[in-house]
BAFI-3210 file (N, C-alpha, C; in Angstrom, 3 decimals, decimal comma, padded with zeros to 6 digits):
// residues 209
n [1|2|3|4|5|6|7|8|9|10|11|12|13|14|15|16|17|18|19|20|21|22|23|24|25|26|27|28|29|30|31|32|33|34|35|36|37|38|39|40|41|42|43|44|45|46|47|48|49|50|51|52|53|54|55|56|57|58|59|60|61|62|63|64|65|66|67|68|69|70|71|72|73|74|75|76|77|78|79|80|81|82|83|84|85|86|87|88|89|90|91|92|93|94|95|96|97|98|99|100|101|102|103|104|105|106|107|108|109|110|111|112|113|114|115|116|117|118|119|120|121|122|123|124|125|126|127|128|129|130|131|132|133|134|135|136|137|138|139|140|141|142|143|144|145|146|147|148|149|150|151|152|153|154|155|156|157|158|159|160|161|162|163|164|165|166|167|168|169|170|171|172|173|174|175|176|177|178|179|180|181|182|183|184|185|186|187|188|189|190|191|192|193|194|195|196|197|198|199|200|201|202|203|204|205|206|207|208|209]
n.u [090,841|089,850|089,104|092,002|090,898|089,818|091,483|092,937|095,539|099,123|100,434|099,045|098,109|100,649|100,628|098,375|099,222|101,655|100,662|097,414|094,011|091,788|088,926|087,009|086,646|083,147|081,899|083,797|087,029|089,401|091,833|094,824|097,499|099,754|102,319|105,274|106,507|105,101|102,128|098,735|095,139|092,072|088,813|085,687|082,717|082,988|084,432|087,812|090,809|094,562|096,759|099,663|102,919|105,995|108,984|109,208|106,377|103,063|100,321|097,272|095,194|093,261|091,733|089,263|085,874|083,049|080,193|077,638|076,620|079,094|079,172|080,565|082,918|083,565|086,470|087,992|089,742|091,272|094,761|097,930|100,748|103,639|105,701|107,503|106,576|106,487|108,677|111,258|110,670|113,232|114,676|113,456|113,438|116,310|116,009|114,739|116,126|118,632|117,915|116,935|119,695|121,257|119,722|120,071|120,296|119,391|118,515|118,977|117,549|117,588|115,077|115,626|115,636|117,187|118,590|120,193|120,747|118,121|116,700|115,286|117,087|118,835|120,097|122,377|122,378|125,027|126,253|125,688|125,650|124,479|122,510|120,292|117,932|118,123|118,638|120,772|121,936|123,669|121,810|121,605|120,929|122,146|123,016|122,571|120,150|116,532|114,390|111,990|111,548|111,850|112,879|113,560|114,581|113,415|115,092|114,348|112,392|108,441|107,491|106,924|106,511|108,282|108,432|110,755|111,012|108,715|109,754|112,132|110,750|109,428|109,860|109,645|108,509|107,537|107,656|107,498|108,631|108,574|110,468|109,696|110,111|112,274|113,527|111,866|108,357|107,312|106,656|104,876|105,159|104,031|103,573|102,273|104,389|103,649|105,494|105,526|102,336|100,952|100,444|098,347|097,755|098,793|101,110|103,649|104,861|103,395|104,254|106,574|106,977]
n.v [065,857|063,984|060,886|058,274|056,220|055,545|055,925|054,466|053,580|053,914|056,361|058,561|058,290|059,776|061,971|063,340|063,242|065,180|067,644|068,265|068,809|069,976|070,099|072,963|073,499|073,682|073,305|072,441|072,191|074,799|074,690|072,925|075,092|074,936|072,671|073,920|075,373|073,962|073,589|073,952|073,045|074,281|073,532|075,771|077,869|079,483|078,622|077,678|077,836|078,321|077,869|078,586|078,427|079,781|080,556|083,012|084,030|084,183|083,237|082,962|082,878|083,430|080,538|079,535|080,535|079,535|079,132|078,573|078,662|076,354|073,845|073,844|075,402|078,957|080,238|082,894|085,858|086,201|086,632|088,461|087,917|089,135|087,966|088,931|091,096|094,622|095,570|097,714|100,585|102,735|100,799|100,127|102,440|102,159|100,037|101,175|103,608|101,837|100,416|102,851|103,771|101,749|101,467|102,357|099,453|096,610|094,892|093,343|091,993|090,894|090,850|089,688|087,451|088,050|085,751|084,917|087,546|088,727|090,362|092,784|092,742|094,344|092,183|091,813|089,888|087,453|088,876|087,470|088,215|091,144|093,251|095,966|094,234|092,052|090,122|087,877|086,361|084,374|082,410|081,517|081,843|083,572|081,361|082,280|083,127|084,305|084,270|086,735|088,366|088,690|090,665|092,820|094,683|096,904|098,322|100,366|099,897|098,607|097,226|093,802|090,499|088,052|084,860|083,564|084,554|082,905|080,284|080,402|080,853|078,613|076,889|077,278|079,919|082,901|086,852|087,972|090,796|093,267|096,383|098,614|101,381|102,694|105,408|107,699|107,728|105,253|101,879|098,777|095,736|092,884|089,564|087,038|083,953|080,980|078,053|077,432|078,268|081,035|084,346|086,510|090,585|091,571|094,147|094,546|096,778|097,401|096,029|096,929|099,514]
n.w [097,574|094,729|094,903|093,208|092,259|089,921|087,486|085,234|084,247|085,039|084,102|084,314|086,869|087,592|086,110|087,405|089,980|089,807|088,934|090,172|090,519|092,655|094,217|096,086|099,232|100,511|102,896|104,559|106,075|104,729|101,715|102,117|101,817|098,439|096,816|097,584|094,791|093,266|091,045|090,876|090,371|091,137|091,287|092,067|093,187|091,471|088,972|087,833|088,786|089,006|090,909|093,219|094,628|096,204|097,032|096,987|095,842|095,806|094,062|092,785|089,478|087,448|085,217|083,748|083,807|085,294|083,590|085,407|088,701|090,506|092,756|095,220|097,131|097,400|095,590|096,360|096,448|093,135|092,051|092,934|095,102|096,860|098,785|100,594|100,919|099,041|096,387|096,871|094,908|094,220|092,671|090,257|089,356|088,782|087,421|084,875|084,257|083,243|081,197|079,361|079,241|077,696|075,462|071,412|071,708|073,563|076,466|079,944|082,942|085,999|088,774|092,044|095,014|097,723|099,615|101,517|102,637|102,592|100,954|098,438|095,164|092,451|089,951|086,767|084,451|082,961|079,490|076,599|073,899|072,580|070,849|068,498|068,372|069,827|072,610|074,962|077,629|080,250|081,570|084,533|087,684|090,643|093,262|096,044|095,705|094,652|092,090|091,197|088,994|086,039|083,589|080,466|077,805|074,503|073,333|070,909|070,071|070,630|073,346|074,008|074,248|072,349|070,276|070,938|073,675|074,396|074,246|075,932|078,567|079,464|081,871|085,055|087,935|087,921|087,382|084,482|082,467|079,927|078,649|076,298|073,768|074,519|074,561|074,404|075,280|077,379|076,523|078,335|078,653|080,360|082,505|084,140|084,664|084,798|085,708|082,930|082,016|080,980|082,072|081,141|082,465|084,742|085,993|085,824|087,253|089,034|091,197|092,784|095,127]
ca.u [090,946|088,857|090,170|092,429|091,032|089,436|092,882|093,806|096,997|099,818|100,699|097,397|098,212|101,780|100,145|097,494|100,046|102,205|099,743|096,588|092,567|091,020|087,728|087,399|085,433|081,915|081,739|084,905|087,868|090,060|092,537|096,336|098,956|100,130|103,513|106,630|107,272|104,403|100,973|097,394|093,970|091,665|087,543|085,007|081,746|083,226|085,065|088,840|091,573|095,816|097,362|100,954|103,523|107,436|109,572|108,421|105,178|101,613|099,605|095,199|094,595|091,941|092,010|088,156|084,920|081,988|078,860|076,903|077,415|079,611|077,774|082,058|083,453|084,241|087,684|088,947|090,583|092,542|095,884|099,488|101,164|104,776|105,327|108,692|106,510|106,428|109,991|111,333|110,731|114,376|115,060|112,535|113,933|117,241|115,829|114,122|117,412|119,552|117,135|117,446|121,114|121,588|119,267|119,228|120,697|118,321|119,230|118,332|117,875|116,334|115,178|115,708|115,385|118,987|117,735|121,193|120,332|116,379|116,311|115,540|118,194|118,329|121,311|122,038|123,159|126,741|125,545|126,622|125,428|123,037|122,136|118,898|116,905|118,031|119,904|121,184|122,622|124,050|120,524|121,855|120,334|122,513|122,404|121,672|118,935|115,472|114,332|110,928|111,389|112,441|112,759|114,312|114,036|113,752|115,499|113,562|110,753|107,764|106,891|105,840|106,716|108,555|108,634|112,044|110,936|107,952|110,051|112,506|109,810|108,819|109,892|109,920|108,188|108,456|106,674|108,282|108,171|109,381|109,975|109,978|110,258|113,508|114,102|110,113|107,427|107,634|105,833|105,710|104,628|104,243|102,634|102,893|104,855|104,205|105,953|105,060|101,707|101,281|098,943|098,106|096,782|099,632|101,808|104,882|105,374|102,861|105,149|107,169|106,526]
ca.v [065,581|063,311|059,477|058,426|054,861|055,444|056,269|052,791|053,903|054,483|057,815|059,600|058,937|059,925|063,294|063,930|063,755|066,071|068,795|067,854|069,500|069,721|070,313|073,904|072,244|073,886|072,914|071,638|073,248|075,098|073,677|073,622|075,316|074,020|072,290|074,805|075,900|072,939|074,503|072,902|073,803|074,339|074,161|076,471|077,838|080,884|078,376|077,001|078,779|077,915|077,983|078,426|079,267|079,420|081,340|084,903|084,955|083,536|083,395|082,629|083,216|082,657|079,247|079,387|080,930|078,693|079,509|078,369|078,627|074,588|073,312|074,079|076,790|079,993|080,087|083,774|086,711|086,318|087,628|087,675|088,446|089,080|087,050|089,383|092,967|095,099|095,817|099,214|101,710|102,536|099,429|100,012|103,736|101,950|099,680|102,188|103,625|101,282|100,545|104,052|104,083|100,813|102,178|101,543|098,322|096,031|095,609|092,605|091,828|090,352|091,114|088,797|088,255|087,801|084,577|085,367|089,077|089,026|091,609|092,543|093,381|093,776|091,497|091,595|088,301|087,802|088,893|086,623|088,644|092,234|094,653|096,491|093,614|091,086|090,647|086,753|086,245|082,973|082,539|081,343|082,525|083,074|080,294|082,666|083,967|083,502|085,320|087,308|089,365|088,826|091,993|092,823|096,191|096,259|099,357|101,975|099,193|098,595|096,044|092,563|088,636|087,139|083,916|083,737|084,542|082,040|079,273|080,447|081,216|077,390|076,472|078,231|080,422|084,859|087,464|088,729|092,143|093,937|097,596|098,972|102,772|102,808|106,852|108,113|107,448|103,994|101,058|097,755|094,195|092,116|088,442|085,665|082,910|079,755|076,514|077,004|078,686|082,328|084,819|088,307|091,150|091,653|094,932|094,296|098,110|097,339|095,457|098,304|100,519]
ca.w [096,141|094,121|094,704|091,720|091,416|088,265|086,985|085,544|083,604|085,994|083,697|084,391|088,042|087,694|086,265|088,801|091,155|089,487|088,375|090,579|090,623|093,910|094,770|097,143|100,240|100,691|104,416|105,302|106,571|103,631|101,397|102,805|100,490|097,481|097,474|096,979|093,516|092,131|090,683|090,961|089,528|092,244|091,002|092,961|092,775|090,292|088,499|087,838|089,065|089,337|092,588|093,345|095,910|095,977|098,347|097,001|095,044|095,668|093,094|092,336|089,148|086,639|084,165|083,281|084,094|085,002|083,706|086,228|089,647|090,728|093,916|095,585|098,038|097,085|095,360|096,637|095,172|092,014|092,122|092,636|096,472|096,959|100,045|100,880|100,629|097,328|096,011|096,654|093,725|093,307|092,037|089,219|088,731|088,381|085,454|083,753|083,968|082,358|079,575|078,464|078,646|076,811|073,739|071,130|071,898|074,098|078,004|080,337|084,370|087,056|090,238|092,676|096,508|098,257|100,865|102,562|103,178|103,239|100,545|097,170|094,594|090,763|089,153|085,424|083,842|081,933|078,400|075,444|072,688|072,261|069,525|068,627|068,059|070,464|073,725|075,053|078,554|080,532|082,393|085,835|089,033|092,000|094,115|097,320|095,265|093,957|091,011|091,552|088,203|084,500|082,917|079,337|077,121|073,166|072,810|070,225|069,734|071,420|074,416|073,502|074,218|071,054|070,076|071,394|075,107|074,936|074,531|077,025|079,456|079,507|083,164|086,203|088,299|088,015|086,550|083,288|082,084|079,157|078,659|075,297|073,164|075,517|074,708|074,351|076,210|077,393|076,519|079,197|078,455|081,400|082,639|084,618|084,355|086,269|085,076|081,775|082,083|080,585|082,323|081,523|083,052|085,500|085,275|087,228|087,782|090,477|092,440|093,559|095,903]
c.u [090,141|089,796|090,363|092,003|090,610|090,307|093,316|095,329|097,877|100,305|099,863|097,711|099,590|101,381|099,439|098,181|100,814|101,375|097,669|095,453|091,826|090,017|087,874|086,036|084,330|081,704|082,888|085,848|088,755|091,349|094,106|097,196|099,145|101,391|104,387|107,074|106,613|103,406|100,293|096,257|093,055|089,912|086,645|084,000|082,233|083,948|086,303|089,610|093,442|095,954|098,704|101,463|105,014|107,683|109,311|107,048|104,288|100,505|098,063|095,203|093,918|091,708|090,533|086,921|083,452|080,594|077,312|077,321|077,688|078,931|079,749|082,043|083,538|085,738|088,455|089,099|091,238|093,373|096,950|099,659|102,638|104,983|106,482|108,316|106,817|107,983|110,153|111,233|111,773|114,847|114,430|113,066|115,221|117,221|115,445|115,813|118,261|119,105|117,068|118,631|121,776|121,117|120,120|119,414|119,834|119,316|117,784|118,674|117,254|116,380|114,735|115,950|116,340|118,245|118,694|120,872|119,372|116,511|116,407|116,680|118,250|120,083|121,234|123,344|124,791|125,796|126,482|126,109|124,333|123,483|120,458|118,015|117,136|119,148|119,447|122,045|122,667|122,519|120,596|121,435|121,556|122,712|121,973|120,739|117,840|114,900|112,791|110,959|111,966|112,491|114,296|113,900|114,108|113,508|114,194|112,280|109,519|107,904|106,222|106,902|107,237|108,867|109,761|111,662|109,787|108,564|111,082|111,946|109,281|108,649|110,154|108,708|108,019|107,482|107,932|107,738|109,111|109,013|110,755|109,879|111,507|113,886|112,971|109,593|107,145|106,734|105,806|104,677|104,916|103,550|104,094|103,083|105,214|104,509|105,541|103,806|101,878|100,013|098,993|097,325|097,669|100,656|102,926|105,742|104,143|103,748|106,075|106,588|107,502]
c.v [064,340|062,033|059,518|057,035|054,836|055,747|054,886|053,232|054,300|056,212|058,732|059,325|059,878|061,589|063,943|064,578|064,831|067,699|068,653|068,481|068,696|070,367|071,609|073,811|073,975|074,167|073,196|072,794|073,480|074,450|073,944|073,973|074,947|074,120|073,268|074,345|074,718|074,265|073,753|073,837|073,266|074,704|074,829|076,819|079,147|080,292|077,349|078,098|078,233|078,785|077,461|079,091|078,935|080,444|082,866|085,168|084,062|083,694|082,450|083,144|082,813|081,967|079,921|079,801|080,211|079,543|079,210|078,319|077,124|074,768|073,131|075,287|077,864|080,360|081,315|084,973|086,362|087,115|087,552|088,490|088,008|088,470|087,950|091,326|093,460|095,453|097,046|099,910|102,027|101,318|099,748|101,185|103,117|101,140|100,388|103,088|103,247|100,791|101,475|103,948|102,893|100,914|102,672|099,940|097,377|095,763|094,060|092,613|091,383|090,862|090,273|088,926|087,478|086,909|085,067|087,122|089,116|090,424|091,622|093,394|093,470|093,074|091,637|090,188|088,736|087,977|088,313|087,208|090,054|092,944|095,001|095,881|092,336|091,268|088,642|087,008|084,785|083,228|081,307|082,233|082,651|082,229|080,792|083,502|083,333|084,781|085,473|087,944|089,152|089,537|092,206|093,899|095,542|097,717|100,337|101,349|099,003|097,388|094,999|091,337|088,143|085,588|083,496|083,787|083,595|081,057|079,267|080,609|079,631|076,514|077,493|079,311|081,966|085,573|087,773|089,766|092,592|095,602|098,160|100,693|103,114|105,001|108,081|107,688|106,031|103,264|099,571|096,947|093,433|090,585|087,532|084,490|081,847|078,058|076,410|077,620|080,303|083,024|086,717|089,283|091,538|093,151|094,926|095,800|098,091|097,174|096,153|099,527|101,078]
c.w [095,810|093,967|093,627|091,597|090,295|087,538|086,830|084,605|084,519|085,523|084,023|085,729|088,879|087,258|087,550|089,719|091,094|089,760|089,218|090,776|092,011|093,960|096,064|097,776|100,365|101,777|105,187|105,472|104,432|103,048|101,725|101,634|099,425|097,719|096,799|095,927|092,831|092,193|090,789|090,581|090,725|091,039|092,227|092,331|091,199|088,822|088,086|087,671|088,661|090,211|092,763|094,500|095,198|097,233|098,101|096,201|095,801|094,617|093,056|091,010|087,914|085,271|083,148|084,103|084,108|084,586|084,417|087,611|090,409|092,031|094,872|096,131|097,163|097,035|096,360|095,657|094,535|092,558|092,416|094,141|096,231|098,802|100,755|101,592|099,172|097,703|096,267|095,498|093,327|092,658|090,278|088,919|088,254|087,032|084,355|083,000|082,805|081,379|078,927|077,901|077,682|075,092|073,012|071,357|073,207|075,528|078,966|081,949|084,668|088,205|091,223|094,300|097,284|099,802|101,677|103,167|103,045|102,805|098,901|096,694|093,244|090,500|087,700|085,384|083,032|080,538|077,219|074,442|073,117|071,320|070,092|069,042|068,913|071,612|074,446|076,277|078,971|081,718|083,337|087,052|089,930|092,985|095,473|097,017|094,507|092,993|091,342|090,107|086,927|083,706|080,992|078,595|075,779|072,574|072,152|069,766|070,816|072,138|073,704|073,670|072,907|071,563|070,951|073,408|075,179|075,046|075,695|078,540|079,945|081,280|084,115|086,745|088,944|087,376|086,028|082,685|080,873|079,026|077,033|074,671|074,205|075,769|074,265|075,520|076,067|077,111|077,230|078,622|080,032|081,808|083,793|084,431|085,479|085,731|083,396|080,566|081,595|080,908|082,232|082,340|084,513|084,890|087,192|087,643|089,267|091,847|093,151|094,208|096,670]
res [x|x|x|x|x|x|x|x|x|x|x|x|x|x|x|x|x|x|x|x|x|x|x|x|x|x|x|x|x|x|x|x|x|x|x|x|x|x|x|x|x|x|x|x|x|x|x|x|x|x|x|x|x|x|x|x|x|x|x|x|x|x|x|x|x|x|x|x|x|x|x|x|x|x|x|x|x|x|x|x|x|x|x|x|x|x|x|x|x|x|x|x|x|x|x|x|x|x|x|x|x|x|x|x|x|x|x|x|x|x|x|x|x|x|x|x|x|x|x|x|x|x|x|x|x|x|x|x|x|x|x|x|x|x|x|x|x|x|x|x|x|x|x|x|x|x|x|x|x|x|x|x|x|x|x|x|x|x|x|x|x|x|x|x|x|x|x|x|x|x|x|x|x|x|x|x|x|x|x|x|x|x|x|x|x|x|x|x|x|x|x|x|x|x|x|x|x|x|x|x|x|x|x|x|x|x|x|x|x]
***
């Protein structure tokens, strides 16, 4: 990483450290990890990327597009890795599932990866309120679990991010998916969410297999 002495404000080094841009070596050996469940912006010759880890995802993927090629390594593939293996498919038949049968009324879960049993599982939250148009749970994790999946239906409407889930979306690390036309032919919204960050182009029906 690029010394911080030119950093005379202690806040600007109190960021860096936080959120930090490294240089992807040319020569040199490659860059180690990033720290569990932080993010960092990694430049290369293709670009600027974010780079994350936690106990089930890995994630590369793409901030900004240089138009020239940087005089820096070669960043990599973009893209998202389940560090656990893809999720089984029933799991995903079972949400599809219960988003039907909750229609028209909206329908929420996660799928999360049981550290004590070394396996995935879907949980639904305690729900403090749903109808058509909205659905509210106590949004607690497990404590022998890590959430891999944020999923939520919107009943007889279509797929899409409201207001409402961007600001809840603000911390943490998961892909979030929504599945909408609940009792037609479905419609899914999906992205990743890393600390804050919002990235599309992700369809978390991949992740099952």
């Amino acid at each position: 990483m690029i010394t911080d002495t030119y950093l005379t404000d202690p806040r600007d080094r109190i960021l860096f450290g936080e959120t930090p841009t490294y240089l992807q070596p040319l020569f040199g050996d490659k860059l180690p990890a990033p720290a569990l469940g932080k993010h960092r912006f990694v430049m290369g010759q293709e670009g600027v990327v974010l780079e994350a880890v936690n106990e089930v995802l890995e994630v590369r993927l793409p901030v900004a597009r240089s138009i020239i090629p940087l005089p820096y390594g070669a960043l990599g593939e973009p893209g998202i890795r389940l560090r656990n293996g893809p999720i089984p498919r029933p799991i995903l038949e079972t949400i599809e599932y219960k988003a039907a049968s909750a229609c028209p009324n909206e329908w929420a879960g996660w799928v999360i990866w049981d550290v004590v049993q070394q396996r995935y599982a879907l949980f639904e939250p305690a729900i403090l309120s749903v109808g058509s148009g909205h659905v509210s749970y106590r949004n607690r994790i497990p404590s022998h679990a890590v959430l891999v999946l944020d999923l939520h239906s919107h009943g007889l409407h279509p797929a899409y991010f409201s207001e409402t889930d961007d600001l809840s979306d603000q911390q943490g690390f998961y892909v979030a998916g929504v599945i909408g036309h609940c009792q037609g032919p479905k419609s899914y919204a999906s992205r990743m969410n890393v600390n804050g960050h919002f990235f599309d182009g992700v369809d978390f029906r991949s992740l099952f297999q």
